[in-house]
N, C-alpha and C positions, 0 to 999 in steps of 0.2 A: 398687231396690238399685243400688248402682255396678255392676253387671254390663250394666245398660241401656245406658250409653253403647258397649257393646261387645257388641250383640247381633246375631245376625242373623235375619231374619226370615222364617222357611218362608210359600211364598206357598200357600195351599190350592187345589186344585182338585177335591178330594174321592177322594185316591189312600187307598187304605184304609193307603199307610207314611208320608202326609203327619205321624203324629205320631211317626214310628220315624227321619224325617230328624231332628223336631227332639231328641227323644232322641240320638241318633247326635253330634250337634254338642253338645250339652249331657257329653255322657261324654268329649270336648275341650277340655272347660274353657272354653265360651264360652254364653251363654246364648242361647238361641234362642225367639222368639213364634211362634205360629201365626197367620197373619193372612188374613182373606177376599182372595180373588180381585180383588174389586172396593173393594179400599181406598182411600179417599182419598189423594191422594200427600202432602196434609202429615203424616197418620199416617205414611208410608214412610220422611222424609228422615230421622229419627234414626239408621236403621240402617247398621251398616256394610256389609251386602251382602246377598243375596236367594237364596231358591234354589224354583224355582219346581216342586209335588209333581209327581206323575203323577197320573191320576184316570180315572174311569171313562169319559169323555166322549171325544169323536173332533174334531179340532179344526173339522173341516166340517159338524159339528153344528149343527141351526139351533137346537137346547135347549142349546147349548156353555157353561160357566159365563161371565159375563160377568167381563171383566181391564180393568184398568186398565192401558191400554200406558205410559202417561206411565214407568212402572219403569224401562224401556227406555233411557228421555234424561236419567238422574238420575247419572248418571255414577258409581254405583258398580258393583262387579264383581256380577257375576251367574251361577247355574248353573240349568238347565233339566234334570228327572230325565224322563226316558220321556215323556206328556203336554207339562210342561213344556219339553222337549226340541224337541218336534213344535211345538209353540207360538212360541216364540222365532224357527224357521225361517220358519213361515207367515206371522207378521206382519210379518217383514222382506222377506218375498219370496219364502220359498225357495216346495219345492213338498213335502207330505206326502199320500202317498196309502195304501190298504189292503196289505197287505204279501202276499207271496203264498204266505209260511209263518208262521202266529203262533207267538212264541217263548214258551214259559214254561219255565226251566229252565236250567243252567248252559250258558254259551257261551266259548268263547274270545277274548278281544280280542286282538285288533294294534296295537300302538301305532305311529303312523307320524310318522318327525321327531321331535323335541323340545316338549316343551309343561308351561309350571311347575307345571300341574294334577297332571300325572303324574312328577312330579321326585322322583328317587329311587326310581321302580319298573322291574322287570326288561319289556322288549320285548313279553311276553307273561303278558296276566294273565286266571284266570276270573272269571268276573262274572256275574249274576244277571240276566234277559231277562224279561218279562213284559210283550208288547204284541205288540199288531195290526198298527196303522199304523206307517208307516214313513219317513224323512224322504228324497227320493230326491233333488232341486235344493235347493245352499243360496244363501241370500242373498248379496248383494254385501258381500265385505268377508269373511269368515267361509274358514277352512280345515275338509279332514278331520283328525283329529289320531289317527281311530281305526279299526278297523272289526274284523267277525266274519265267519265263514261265510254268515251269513243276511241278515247287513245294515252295508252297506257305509259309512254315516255313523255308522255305535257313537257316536263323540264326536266333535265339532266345537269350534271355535273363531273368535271373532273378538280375533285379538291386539293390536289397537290401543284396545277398549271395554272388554275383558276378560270378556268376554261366552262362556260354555261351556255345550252341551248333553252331556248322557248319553241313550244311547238306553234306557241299562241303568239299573239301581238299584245304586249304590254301597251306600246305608243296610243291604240285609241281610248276613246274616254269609256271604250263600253268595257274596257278592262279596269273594274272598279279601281284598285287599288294599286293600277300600273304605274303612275311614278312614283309609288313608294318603292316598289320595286327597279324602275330603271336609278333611283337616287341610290339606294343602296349599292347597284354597281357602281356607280362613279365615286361613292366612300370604297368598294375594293379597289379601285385605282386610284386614289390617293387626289383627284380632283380640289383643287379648289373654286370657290364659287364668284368669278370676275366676270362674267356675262351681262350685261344688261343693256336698255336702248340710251341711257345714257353715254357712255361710254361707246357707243356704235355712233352716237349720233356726234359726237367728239371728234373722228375720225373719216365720217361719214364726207364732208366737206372737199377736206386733202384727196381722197379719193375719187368725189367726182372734176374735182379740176381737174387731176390727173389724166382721168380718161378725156375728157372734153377739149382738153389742150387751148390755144387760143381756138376754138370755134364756140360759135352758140347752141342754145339747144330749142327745137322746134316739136312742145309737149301736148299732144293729145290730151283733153281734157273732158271725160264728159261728166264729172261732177261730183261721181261717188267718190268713197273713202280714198282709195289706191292712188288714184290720178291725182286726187287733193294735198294727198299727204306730198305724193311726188314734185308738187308745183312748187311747193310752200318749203321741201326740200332744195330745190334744186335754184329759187331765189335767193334763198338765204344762203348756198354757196357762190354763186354766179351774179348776184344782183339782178333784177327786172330787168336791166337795158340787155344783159344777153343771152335772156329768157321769151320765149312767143308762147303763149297758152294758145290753142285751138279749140275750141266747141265747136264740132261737126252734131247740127240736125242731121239724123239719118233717117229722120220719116217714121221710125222703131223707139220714140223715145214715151216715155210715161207720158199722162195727160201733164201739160203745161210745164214740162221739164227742163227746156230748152230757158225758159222765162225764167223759171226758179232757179238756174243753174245759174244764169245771168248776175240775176239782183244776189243773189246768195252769195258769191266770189266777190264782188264789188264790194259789197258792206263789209265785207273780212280783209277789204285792201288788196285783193289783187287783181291788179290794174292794169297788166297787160295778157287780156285775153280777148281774140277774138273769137266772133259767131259767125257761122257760115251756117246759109241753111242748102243742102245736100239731098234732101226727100227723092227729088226725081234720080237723082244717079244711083242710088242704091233701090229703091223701089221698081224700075223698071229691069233691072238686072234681076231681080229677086221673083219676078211676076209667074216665073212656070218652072221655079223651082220646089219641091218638096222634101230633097234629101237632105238632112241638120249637118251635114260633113259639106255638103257643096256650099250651105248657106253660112255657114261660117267663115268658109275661103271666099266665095265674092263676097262677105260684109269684109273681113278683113283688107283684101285686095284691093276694095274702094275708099276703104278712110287712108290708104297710101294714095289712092291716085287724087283724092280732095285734097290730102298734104301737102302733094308734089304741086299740085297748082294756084296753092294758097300760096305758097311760094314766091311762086313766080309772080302772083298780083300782087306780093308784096316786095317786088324789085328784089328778093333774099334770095342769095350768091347759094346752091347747093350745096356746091360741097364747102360752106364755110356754117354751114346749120344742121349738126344732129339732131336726128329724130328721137325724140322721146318718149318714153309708154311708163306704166305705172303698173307694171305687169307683176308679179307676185310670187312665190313658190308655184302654187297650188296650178297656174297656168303652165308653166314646163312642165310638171309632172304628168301633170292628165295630156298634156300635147305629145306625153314621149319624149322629156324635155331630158333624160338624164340618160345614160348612154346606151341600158339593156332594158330600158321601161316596155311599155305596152302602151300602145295609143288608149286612149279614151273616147277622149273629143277636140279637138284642134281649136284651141282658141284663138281668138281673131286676132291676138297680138302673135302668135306664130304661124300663121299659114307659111306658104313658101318663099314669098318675096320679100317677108320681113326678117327671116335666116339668114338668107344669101348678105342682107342689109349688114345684120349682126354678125357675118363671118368678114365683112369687109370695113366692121367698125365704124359703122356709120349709125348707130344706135347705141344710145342710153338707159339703162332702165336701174335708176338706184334703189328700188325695192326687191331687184330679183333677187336676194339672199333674206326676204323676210315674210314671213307667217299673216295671217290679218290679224291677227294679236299681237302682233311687234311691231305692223304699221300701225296699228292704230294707238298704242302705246309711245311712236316716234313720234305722232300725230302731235297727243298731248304733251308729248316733248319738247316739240314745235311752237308749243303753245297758241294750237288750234282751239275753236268752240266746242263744245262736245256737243251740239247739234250737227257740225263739221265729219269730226271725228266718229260717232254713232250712228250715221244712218246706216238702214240695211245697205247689202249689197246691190250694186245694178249691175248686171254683165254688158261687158263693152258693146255687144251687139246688141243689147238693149233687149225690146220686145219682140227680135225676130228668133231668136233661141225660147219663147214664152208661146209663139204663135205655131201650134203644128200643123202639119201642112200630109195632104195627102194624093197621089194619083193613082190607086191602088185599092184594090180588095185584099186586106190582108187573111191569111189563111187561117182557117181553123187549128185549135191547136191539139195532138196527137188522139187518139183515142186513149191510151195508157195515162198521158198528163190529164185530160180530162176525168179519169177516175179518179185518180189521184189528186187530183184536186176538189173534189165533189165528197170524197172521203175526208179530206184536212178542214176543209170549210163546216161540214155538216158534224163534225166531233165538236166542236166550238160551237155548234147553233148557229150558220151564218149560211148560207147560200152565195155560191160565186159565181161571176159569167166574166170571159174573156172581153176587155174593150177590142177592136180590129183597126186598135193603132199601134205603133212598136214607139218603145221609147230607150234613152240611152241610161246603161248602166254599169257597175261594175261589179265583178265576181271574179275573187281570188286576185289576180293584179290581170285581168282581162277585161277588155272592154265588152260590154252588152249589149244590142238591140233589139229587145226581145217586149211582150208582149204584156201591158197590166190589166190586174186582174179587179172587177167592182165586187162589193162585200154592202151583203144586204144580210141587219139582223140586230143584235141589242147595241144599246148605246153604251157598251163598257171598254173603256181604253184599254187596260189589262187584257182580257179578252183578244181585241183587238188587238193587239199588240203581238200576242201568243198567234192568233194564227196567219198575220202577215209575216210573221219569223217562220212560220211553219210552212209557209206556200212558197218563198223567196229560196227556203233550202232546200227545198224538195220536190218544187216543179221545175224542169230545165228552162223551159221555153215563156218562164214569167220570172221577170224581174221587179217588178211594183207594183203594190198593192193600192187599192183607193177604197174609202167606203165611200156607198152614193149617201148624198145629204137630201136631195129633192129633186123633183123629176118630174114633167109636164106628164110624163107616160112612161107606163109601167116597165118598159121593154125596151130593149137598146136596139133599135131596128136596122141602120146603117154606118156607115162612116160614108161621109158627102170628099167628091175631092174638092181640093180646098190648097188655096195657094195664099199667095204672101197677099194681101189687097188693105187699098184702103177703108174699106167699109170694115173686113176682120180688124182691124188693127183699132178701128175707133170700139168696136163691142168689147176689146180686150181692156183699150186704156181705160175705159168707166168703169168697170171691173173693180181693174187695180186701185183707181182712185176711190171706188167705197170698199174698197178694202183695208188701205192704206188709213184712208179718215177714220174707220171704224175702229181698227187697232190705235189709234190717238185718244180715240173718244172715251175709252174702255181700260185707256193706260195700259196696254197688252203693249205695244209698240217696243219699249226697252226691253220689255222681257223675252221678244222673241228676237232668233239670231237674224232672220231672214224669211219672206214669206211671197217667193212667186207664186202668181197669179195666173196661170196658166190657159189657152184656149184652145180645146181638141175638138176635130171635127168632126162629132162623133153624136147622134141627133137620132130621135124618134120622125120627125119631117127634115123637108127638105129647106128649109127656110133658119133654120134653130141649130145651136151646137153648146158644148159644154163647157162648165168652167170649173177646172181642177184648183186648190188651194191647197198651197205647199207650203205650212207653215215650218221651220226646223230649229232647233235648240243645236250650238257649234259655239266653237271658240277659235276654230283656223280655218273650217270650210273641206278638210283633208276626209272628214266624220262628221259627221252629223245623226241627231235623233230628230223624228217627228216629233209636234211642239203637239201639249194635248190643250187647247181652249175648252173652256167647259161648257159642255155642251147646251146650259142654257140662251150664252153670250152666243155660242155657234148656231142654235136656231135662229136668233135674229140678224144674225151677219147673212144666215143663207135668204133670209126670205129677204133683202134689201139688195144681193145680186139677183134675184128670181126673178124682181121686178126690173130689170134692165131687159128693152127689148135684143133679142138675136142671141138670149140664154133660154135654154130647154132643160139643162140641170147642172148642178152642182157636186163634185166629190170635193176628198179632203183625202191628200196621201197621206198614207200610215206608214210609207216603206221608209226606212232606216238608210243611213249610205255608212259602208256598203251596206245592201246591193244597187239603188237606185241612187245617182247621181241627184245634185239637189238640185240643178234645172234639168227639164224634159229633155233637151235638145244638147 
């Protein structure tokens, strides 16, 4: 497209925001690739300028991803984020060694001097930190331009190459005023602003004939935004007749979902979709499992094998019907989707049978190059309902990533993190106790399994706020914060083990549904990005378990903040789940992503 000539080129090193930079630059109206580490430099010279990710690696790595320095001498401008940052210095000279406080969490920068990077922002701005190492000698040629309480090189310069590091990550939104900052760079590289989903959606058509060839396409649907937009995509280039929508019940869906997905799609005209109900072949696979990495590959694993046999009951020729998914950025990245990333969590649209699929081009997925802000923007482009377009998110695997599962006494945690913890909680006025279940998270571009922690004490978010940031960067073995809202008994006495069942699974979906009602009733619903509803088996008896509510503020899913409801609205929300039998209490996560992913699982 004519946006090429005015692209610029995120360099990958496997930072799990390597595709939330190029998002970021793409919502500037400039078009931006994802490109390997070790790109050939005639690939590189098109581009108008580079910005090189952060990643999980340490530049003294002797497994370091391998770069192609040639970038360096190509005379365009350049930015280096956290990793990249650390990188640009080392192989100019400087010196980056282990830092002697790891940052994850808001900082204050200093801007020192003048720098066109920072043109037009106030002296002092917050920004988002997430790293080890630290850049301490720069190279020849290069200034400070920045610094924080922890670390003295925040950003650098070389004014004559146009060459700039961040030690921070401009890309998330917790960096107040970071894309005034990444736009600035794209006015030093002379950018123009051609980007948008109209113009994607223009092209969007040509492209999937292209890949599709004469075959049809056979699209998983289970109703939220991604698949929707995908359906409604891939008719209007293919027409209905060589299109099959699927709805797979997998047993794990919301109360009455499967209904509502039905009449919903119908009255918006799309017409070719069938329902399969599926309950028994994922439910029984699921029955004695507790690990969220295993439960992800058999949910995934089985909406291929329901595919493969809808198929066939529907006399359709295999190899003449690609598979479809509505699969997204944000699902490669956290799956390890980009070539030096760090797993997360494996999304049910990449386990491993659906790779091998997509290495033999037997799969479609025309959203994998877009943000939930750009689908849902193609959405309206589509000219979808925005009741369509708007709903929260549902993860493919529905309520089995919401339902934790346990076969296990999980350990106490250190004697050391226990002080430390009992010291950051009780500074704040709060008392804390370890939950004894692990949940999934992220730190630095590392995936997490580690331990959340409940928060008993005043009812002030600020507060609140301050010391789940202070527990999340300074306890190893806790990654997310909850405060308890109400509680049959005083005392967290067990974790029950607890598997995938049908009886859990109906306590979770009446949950969700006065949860969901509630947020309608209260007009909270728009305002919030997304709000699992979570069920941990974690109980004063043995009869009773608990319900987490994970309300988050997002606009692509890469980042998010807790959503704060005010706590008059949140006492009546709690006591309306208290009253559902097989609940014994109620939290509300306060943990931020990073560090805590925004589903449990």
């Amino acid at each position: 497209m004519d946006t090429a000539s005015q692209a610029i080129a995120v360099i990958d090193f496997g930072g799990q925001y390597a595709h939330l930079i190029a998002n970021r630059i793409r919502r500037l109206g400039v078009y931006s690739d994802i490109i390997p580490s070790d790109a050939q430099t005639n690939a590189l010279k098109a581009y108008k300028g580079f910005i090189l990710s952060g990643g999980p690696s340490s530049v003294y790595d002797t497994n370091a991803p391998a770069f192609n320095k040639e970038i360096l001498n190509l005379g365009k401008p350049l930015l280096g984020l956290c990793y990249g940052h650390q990188l640009i210095a080392a192989t100019l000279g400087g010196t980056v060694v282990p830092g002697s406080t790891r940052e994850y969490g808001k900082a204050q920068l200093r801007a020192l001097g003048q720098s066109p990077v920072f043109k037009g922002l106030e002296p002092i701005q917050t920004v988002w930190m997430s790293h080890g190492d630290t850049v301490t000698t720069l190279p020849e040629g290069f200034v400070r331009i920045a610094s924080t309480d922890h670390c003295d090189q925040a950003a650098v310069e070389h004014p004559g190459k146009r060459i700039f590091g961040f030690q921070f990550h401009p890309e998330v939104t917790h960096t107040t005023n970071g894309m005034a900052m990444l736009a600035n760079f794209l006015d030093i590289c002379g950018c123009g602003r051609l980007w948008n989903m109209k113009n994607y959606l223009r092209n969007a058509g040509e492209r999937i004939k292209e890949k599709v060839g004469d075959r049809n396409v056979f699209l998983l649907v289970s109703g939220g935004v991604d698949s929707t937009v995908a359906f409604a995509l891939l008719n209007r280039a293919l027409g209905e007749k060589r299109v099959q929508g699927l709805h797979i019940n997998n047993g794990l869906m919301r109360k009455d979902e499967t209904r509502g997905v039905e009449e919903y799609l119908k009255k918006h005209n799309f017409n070719n979709l069938k329902i399969v109900d599926a309950t028994h072949d994922f439910l029984d696979k699921l029955k004695d499992v507790y690990d969220p990495e295993k439960k992800r590959r058999i949910i995934g694993d089985t909406f291929i094998e329901v595919q493969r046999r809808e198929l066939l009951n529907l006399d359709l020729d295999p190899e003449q019907w690609m598979l479809g998914q509505g699969t997204i950025y944000p699902d490669t990245i956290e799956s390890g989707g980009t070539k030096n990333a760090a797993l997360i969590k494996t999304h049910h649209n990449r386990v491993p049978i659906i790779e091998q699929m997509i290495r033999e081009g037997k799969v479609i997925e025309p959203l994998a190059d877009l943000y939930k802000d750009e689908v849902r923007e193609l959405g309206e482009e589509l000219g979808l309902a925005h009741a369509l377009v708007w709903r929260h998110p549902f993860p493919g695997p529905g309520l089995g990533v919401r339902l934790l599962c346990s076969s296990e006494t999980i350990p106490e945690i250190s004697k050391h993190d226990r002080e430390n913890l009992d010291r950051l909680a009780s500074a704040r006025g709060f008392t804390a106790e370890t939950l004894p279940i692990k949940s999934v998270g992220v730190q630095g571009d590392f995936r997490t399994y580690a331990l959340p922690v409940a928060l008993k004490g005043s009812y002030d978010w600020d507060a609140i706020e301050a010391v789940s940031t202070d527990i999340t960067n300074n306890v190893k073995s806790v990654n997310r914060v909850v405060l308890g809202l109400a509680s049959k008994a005083g005392t967290i006495a067990h974790v029950a083990h607890a598997y995938t069942t049908p009886q859990r699974l109906s306590v979770l979906r009446e949950a969700d549904a006065v949860v969901t009602a509630f947020l309608q009733e209260k007009k909270l619903y728009d305002q919030i990005w997304q709000m699992p509803v979570v069920l941990i088996p974690v109980s004063s008896n043995t009869e009773e378990e608990s319900i987490v509510l994970r309300p988050v503020s997002s606009s692509e899913a890469m980042t998010a903040s807790f959503f704060r409801i005010p706590f008059d609205l949140l006492s009546e929300l709690t006591s309306r789940i208290m009253a559902i039998p097989g609940v014994s209490a109620v939290y509300y996560d306060v943990t931020h992503k990073p560090p805590g992913t925004i589903e449990w699982e």
